[in-house]
mmCIF file of the C-alpha atoms, coordinates in Angstrom:
data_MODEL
# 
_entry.id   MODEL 
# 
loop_
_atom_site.group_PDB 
_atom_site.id 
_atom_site.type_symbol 
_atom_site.label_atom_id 
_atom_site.label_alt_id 
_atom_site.label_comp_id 
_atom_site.label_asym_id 
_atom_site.label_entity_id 
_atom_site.label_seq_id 
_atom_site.pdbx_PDB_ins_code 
_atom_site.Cartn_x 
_atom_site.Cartn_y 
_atom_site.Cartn_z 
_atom_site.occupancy 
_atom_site.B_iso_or_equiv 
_atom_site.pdbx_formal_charge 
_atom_site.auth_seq_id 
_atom_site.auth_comp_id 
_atom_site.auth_asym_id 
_atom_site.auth_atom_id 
_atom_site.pdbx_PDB_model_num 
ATOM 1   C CA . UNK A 1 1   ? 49.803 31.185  134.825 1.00 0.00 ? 1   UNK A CA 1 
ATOM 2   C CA . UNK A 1 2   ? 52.676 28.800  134.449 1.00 0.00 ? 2   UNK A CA 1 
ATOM 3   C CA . UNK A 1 3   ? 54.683 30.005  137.743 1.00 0.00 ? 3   UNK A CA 1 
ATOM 4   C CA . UNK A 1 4   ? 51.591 29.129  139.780 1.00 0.00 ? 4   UNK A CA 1 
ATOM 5   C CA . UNK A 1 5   ? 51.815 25.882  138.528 1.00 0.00 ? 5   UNK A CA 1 
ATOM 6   C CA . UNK A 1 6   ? 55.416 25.906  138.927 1.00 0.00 ? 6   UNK A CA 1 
ATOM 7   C CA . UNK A 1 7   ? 54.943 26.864  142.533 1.00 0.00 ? 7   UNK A CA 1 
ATOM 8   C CA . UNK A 1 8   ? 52.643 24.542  143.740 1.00 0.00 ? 8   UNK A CA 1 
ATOM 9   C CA . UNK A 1 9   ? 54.098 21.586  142.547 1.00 0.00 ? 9   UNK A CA 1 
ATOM 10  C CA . UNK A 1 10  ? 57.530 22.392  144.593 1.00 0.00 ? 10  UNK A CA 1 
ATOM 11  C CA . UNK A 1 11  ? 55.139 23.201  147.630 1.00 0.00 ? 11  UNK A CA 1 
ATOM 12  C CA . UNK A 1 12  ? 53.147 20.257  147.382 1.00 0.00 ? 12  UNK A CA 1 
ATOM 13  C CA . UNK A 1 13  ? 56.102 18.297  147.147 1.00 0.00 ? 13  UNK A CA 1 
ATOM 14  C CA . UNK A 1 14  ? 57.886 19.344  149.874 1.00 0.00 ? 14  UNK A CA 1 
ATOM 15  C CA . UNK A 1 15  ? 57.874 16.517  153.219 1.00 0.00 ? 15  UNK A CA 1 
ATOM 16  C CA . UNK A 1 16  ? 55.687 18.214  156.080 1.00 0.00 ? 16  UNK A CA 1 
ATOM 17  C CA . UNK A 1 17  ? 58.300 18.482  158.766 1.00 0.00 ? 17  UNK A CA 1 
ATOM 18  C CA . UNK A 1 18  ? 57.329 18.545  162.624 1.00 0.00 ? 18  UNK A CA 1 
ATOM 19  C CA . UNK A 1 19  ? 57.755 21.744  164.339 1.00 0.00 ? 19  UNK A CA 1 
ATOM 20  C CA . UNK A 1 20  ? 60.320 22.028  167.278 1.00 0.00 ? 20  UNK A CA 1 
ATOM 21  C CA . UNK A 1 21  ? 62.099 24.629  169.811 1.00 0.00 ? 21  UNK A CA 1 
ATOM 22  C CA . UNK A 1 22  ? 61.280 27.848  168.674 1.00 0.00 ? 22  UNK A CA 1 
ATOM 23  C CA . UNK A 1 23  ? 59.409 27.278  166.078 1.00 0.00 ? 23  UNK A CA 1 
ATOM 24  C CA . UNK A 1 24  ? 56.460 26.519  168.254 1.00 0.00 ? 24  UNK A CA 1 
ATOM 25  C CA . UNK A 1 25  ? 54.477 29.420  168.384 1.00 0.00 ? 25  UNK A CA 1 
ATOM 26  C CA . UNK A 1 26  ? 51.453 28.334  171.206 1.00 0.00 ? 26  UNK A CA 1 
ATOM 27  C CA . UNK A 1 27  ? 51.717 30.055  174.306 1.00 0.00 ? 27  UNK A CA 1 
ATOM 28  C CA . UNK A 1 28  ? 50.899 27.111  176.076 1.00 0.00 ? 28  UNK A CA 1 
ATOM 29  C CA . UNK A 1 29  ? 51.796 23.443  176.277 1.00 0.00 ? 29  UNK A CA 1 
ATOM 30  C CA . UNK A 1 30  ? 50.871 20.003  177.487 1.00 0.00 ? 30  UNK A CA 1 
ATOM 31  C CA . UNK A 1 31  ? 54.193 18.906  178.039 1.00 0.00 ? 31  UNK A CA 1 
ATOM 32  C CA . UNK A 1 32  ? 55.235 15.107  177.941 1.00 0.00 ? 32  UNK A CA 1 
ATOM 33  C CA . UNK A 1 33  ? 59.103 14.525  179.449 1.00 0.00 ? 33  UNK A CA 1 
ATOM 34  C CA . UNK A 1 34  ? 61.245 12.461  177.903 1.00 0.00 ? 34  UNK A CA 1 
ATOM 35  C CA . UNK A 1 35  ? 60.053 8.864   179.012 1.00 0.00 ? 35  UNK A CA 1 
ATOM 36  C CA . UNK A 1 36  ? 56.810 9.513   178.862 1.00 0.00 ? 36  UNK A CA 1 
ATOM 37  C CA . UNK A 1 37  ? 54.979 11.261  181.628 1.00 0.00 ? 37  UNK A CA 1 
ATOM 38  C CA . UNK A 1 38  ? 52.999 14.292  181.751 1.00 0.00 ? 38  UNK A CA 1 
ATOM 39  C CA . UNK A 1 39  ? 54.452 17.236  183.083 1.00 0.00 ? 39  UNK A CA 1 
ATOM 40  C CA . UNK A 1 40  ? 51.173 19.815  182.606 1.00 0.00 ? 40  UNK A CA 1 
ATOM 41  C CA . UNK A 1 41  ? 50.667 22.759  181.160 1.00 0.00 ? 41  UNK A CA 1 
ATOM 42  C CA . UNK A 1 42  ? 53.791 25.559  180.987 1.00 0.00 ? 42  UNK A CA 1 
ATOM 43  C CA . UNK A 1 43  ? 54.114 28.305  179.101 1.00 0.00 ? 43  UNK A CA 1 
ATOM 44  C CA . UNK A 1 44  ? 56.680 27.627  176.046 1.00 0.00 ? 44  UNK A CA 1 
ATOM 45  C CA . UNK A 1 45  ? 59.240 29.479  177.280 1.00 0.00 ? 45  UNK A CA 1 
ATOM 46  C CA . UNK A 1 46  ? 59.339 27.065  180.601 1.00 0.00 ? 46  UNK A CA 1 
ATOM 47  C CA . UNK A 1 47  ? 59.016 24.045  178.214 1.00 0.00 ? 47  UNK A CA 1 
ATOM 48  C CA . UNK A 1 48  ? 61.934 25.131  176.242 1.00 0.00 ? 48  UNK A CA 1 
ATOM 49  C CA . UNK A 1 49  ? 64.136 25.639  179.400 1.00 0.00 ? 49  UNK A CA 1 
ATOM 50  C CA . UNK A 1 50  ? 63.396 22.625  180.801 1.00 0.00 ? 50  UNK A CA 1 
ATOM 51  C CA . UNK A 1 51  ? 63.932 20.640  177.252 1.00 0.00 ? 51  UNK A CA 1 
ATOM 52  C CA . UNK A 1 52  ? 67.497 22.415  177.049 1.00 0.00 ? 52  UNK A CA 1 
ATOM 53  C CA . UNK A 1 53  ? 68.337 21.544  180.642 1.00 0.00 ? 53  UNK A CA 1 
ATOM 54  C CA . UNK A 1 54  ? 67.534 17.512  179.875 1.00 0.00 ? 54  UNK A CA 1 
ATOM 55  C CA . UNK A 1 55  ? 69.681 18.149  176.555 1.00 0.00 ? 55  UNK A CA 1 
ATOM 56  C CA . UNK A 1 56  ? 66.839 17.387  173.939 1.00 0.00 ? 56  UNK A CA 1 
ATOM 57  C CA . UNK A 1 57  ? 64.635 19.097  171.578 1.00 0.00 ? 57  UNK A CA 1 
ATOM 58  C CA . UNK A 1 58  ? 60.561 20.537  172.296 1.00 0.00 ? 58  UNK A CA 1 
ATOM 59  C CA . UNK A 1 59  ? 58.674 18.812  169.360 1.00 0.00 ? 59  UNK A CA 1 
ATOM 60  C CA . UNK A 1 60  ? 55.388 19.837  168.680 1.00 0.00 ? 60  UNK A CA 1 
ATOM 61  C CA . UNK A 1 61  ? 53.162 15.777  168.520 1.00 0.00 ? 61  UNK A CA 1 
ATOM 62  C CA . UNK A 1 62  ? 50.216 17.754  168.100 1.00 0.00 ? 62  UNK A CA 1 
ATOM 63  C CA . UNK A 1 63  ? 48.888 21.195  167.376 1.00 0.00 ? 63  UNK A CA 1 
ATOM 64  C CA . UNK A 1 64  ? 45.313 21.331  166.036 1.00 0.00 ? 64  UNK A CA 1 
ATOM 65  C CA . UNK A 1 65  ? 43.800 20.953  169.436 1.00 0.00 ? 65  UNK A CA 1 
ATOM 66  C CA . UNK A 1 66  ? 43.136 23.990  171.912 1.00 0.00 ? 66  UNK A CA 1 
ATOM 67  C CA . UNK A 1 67  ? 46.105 22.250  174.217 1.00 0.00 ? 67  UNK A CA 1 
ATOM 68  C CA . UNK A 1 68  ? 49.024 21.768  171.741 1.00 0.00 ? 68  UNK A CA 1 
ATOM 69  C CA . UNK A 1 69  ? 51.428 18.714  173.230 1.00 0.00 ? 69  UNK A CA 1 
ATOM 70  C CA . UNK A 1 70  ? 54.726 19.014  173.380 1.00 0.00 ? 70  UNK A CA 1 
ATOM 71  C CA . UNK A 1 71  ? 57.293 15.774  173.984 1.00 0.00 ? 71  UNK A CA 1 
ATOM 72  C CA . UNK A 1 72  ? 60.581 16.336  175.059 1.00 0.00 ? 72  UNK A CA 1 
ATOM 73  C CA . UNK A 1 73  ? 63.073 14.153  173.139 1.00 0.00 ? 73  UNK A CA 1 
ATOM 74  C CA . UNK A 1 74  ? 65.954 13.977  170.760 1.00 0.00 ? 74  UNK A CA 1 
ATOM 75  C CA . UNK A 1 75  ? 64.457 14.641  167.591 1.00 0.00 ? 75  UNK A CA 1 
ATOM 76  C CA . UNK A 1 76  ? 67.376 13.343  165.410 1.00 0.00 ? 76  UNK A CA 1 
ATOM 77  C CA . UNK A 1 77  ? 67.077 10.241  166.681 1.00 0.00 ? 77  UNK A CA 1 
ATOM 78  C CA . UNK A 1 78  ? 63.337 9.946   166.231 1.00 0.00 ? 78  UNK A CA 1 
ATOM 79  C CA . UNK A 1 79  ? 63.176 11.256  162.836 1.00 0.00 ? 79  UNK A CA 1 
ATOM 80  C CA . UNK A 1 80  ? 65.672 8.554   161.885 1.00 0.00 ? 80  UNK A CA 1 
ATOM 81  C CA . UNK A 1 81  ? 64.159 5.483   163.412 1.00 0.00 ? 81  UNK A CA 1 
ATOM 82  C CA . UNK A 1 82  ? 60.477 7.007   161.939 1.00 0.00 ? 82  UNK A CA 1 
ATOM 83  C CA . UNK A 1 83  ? 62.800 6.723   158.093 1.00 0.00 ? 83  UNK A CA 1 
ATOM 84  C CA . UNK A 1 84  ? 64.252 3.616   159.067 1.00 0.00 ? 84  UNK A CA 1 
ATOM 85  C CA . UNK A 1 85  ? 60.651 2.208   159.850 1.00 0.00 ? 85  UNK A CA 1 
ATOM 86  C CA . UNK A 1 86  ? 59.387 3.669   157.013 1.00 0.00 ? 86  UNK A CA 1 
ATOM 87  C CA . UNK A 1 87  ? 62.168 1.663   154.329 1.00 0.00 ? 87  UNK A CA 1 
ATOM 88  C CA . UNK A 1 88  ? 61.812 -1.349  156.450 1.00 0.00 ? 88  UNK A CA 1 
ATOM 89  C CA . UNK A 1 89  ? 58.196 -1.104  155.775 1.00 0.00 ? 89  UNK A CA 1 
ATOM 90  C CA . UNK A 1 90  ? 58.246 -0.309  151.894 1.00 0.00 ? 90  UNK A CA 1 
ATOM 91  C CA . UNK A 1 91  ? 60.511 -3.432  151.627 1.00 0.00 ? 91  UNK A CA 1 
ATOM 92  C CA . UNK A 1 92  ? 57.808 -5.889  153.043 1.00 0.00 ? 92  UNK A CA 1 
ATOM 93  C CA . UNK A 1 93  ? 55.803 -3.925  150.930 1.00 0.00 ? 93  UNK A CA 1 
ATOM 94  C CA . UNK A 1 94  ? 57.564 -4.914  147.754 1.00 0.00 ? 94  UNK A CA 1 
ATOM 95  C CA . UNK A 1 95  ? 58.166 -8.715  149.139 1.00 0.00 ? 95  UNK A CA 1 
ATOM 96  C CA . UNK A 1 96  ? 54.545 -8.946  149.242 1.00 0.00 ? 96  UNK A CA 1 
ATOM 97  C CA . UNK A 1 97  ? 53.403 -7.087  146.329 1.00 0.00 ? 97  UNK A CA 1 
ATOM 98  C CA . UNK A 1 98  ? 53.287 -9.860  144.177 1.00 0.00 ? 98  UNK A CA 1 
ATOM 99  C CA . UNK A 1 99  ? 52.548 -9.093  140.195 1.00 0.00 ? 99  UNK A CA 1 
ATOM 100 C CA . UNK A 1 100 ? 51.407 -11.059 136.921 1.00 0.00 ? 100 UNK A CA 1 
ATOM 101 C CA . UNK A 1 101 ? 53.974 -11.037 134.905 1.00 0.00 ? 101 UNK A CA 1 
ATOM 102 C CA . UNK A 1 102 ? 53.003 -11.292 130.884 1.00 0.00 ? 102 UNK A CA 1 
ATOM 103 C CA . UNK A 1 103 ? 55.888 -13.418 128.759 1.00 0.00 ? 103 UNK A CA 1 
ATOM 104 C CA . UNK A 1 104 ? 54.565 -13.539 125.111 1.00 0.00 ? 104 UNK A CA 1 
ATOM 105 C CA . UNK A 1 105 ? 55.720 -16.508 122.324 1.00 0.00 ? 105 UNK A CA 1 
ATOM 106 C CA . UNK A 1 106 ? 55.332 -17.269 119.175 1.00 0.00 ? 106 UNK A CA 1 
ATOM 107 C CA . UNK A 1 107 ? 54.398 -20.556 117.359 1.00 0.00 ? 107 UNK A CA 1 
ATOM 108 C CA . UNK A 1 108 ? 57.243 -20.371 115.956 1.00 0.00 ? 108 UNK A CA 1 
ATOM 109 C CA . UNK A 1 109 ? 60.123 -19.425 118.565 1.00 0.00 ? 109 UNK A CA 1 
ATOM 110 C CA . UNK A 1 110 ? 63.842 -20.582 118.334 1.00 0.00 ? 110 UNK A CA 1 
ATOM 111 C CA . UNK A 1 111 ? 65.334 -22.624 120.625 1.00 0.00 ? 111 UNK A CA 1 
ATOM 112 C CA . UNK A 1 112 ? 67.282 -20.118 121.691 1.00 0.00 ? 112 UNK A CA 1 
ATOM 113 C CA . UNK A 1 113 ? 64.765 -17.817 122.561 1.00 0.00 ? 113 UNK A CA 1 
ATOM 114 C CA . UNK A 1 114 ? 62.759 -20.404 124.145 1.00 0.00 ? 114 UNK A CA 1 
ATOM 115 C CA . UNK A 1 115 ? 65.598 -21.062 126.332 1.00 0.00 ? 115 UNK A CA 1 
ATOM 116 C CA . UNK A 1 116 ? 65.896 -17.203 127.477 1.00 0.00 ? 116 UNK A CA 1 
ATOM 117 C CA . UNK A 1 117 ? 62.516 -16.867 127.941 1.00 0.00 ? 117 UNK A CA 1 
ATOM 118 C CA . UNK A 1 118 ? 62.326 -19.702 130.339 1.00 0.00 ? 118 UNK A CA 1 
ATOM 119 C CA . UNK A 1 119 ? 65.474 -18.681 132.977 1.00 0.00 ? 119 UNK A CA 1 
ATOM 120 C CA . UNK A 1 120 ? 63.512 -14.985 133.110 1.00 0.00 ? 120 UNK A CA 1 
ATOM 121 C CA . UNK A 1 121 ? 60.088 -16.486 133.958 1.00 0.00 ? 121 UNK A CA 1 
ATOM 122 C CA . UNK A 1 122 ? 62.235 -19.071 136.567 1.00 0.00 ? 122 UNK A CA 1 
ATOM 123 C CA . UNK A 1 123 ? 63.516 -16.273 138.061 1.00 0.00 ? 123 UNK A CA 1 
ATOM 124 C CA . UNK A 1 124 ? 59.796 -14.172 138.926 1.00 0.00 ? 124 UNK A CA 1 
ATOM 125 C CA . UNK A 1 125 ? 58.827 -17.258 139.835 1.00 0.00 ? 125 UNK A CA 1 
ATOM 126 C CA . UNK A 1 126 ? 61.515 -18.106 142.386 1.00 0.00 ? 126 UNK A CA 1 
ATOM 127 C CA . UNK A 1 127 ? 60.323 -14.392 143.484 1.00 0.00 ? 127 UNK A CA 1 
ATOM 128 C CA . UNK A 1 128 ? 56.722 -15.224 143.932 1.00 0.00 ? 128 UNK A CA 1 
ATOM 129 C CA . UNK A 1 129 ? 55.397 -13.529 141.033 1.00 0.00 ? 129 UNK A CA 1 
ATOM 130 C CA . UNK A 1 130 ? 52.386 -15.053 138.767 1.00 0.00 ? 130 UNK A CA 1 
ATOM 131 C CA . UNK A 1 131 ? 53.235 -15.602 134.694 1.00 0.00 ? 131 UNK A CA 1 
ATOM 132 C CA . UNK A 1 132 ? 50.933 -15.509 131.990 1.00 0.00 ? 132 UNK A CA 1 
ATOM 133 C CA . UNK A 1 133 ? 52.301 -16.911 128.565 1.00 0.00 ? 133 UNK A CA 1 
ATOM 134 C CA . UNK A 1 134 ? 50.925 -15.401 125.428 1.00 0.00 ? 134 UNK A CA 1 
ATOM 135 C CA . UNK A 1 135 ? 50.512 -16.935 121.999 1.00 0.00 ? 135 UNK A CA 1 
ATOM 136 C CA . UNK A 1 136 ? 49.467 -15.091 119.441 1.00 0.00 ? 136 UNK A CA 1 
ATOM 137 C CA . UNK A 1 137 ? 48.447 -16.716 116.134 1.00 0.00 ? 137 UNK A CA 1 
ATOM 138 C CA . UNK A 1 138 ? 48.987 -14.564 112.802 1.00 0.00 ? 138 UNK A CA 1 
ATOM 139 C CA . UNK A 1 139 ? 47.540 -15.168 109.421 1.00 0.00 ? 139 UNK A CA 1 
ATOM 140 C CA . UNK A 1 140 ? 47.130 -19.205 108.356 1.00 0.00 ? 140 UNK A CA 1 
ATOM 141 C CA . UNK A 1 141 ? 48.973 -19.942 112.177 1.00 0.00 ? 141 UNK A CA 1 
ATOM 142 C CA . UNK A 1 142 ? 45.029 -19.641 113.607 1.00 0.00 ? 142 UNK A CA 1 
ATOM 143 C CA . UNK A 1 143 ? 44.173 -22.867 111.264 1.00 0.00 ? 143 UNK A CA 1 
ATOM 144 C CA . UNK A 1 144 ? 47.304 -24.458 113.446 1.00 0.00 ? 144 UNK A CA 1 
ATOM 145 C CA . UNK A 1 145 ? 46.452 -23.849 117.394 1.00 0.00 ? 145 UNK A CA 1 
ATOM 146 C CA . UNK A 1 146 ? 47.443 -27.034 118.451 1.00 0.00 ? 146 UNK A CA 1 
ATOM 147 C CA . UNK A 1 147 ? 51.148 -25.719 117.167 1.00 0.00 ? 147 UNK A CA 1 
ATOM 148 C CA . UNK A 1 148 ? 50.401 -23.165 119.867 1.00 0.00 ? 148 UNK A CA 1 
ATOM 149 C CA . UNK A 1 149 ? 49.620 -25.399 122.555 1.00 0.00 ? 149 UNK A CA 1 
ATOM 150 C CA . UNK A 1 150 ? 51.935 -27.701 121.834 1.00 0.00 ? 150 UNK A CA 1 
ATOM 151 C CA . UNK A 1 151 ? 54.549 -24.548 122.545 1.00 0.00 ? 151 UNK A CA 1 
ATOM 152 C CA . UNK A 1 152 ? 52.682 -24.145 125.956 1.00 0.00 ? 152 UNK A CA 1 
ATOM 153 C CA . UNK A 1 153 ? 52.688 -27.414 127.295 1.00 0.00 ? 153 UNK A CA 1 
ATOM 154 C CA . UNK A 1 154 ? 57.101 -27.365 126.302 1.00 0.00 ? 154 UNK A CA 1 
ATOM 155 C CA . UNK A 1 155 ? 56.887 -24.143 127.764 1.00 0.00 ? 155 UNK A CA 1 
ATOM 156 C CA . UNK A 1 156 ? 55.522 -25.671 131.085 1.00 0.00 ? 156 UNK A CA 1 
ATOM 157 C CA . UNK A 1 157 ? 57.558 -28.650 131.028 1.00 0.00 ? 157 UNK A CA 1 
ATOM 158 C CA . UNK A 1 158 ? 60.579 -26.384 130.840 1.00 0.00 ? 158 UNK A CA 1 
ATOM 159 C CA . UNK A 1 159 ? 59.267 -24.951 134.226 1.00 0.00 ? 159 UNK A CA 1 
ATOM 160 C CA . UNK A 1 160 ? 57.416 -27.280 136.004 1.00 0.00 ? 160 UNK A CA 1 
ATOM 161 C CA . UNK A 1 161 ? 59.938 -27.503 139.051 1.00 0.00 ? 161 UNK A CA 1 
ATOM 162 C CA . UNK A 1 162 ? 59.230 -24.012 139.830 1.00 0.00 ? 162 UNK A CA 1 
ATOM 163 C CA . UNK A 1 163 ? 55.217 -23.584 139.138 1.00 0.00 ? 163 UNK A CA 1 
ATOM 164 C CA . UNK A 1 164 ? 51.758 -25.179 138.376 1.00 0.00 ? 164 UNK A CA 1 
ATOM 165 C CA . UNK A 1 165 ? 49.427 -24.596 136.075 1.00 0.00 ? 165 UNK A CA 1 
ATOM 166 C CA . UNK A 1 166 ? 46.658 -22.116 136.938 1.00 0.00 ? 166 UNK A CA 1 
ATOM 167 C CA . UNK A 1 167 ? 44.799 -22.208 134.117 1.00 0.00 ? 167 UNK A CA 1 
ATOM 168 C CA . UNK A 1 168 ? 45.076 -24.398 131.129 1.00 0.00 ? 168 UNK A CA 1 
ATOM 169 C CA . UNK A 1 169 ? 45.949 -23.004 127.706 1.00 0.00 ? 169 UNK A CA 1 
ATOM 170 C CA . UNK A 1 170 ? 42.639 -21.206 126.455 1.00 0.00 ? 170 UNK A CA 1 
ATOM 171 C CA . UNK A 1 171 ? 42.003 -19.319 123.212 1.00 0.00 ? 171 UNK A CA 1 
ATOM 172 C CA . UNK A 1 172 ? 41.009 -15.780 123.526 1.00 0.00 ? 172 UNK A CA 1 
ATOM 173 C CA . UNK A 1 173 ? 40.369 -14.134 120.117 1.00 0.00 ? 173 UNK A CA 1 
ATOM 174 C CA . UNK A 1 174 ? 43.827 -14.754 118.170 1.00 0.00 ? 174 UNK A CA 1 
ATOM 175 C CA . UNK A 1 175 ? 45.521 -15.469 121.441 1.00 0.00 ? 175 UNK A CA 1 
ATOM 176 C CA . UNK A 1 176 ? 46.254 -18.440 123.763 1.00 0.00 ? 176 UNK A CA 1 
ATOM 177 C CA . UNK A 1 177 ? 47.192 -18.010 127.024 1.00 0.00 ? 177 UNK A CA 1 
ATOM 178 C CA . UNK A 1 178 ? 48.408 -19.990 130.183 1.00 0.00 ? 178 UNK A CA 1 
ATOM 179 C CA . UNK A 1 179 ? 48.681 -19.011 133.705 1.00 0.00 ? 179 UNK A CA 1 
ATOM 180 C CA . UNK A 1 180 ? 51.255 -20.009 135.904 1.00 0.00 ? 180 UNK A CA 1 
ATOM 181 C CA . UNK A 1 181 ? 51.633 -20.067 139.458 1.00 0.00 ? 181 UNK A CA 1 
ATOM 182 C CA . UNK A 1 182 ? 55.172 -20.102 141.949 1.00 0.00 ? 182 UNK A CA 1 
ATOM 183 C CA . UNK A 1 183 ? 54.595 -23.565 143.868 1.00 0.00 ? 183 UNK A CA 1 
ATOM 184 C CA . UNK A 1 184 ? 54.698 -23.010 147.485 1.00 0.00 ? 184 UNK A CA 1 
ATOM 185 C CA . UNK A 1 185 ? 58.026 -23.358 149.868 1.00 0.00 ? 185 UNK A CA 1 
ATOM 186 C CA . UNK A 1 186 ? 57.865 -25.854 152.056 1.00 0.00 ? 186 UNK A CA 1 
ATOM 187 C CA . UNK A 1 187 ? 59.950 -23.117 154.281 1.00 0.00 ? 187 UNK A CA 1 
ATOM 188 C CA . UNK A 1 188 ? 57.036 -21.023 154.482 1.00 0.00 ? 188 UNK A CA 1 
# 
């Protein structure tokens, strides 16, 4: 039971890969030449030759349909750029993925602290990312929330070159929370 399981995770896993030279099994192809026009139907055999005599590979583009298509090109070269695309994609991805970030506080934090606290959320902010600041009162602090928003508003101050407030501070249960937002770059 555990080596199917064992199995199909490595098979699952593993990157489909396009098919090309001999590897092709169809008879027949709709060839496509190397800048882009249709050379017709041959027999694989002919495609091969005549992707060997231009110096570049058969790929298989598609083969579910009853006329498989063949392209003739260098397929070193396209599986690079299609990975290059691919990374240059992910990282817009991650430029534009932006998060909420969750900093939490207490009413009664060191200066110290405070101070670290601060330069962290300064730098998600300079990356576009949303904060939320936490408070959360313990024992006799609840009788004292003003302690906590007192902390908040500091905590803003310390920060206010960098965002605006989203949300004033609000109690939730034994918790008050801000949300702050990156201003926007004039650059952009």
């Amino acid at each position: 039971m555990y080596s199917f399981f064992y199995w199909r995770c490595f098979t699952i896993a593993k990157e489909k890969e396009m098919l090309i030279n001999e590897q092709i099994r169809a008879k027949e192809v709709l060839v496509i030449g190397p800048s882009g026009e249709q050379l017709g139907m041959k027999k694989r055999e002919d495609a091969l030759t005549l992707a060997s005599v231009a110096g570049f590979d058969l790929v298989l583009m598609n083969g579910n349909s009853d006329k498989p298509v063949c392209k003739i090109m260098d397929y070193n070269k396209y599986k690079y750029e299609r990975q290059k695309k691919q990374k240059e994609a992910s990282k817009r991805q991650r430029e534009n993925n932006t998060e909420l970030k969750e900093f939490r506080l207490s009413v009664n934090i060191d200066i110290h602290d405070f101070n670290t606290r601060v330069k962290q959320v300064v730098k998600y902010l300079e990356k576009g990312h949303k904060i939320k600041v936490t408070i959360r009162f313990r024992g006799r602090e609840m009788a004292h929330t003003e302690l906590g928003k007192d902390v908040l508003l500091r905590f803003y101050d310390a920060v206010k070159d960098y965002s605006a407030i989203e949300k004033n501070p609000t109690m939730e249960n034994r918790s008050m929370y801000m949300m702050l937002s990156p201003l926007k770059k004039e650059g952009k």
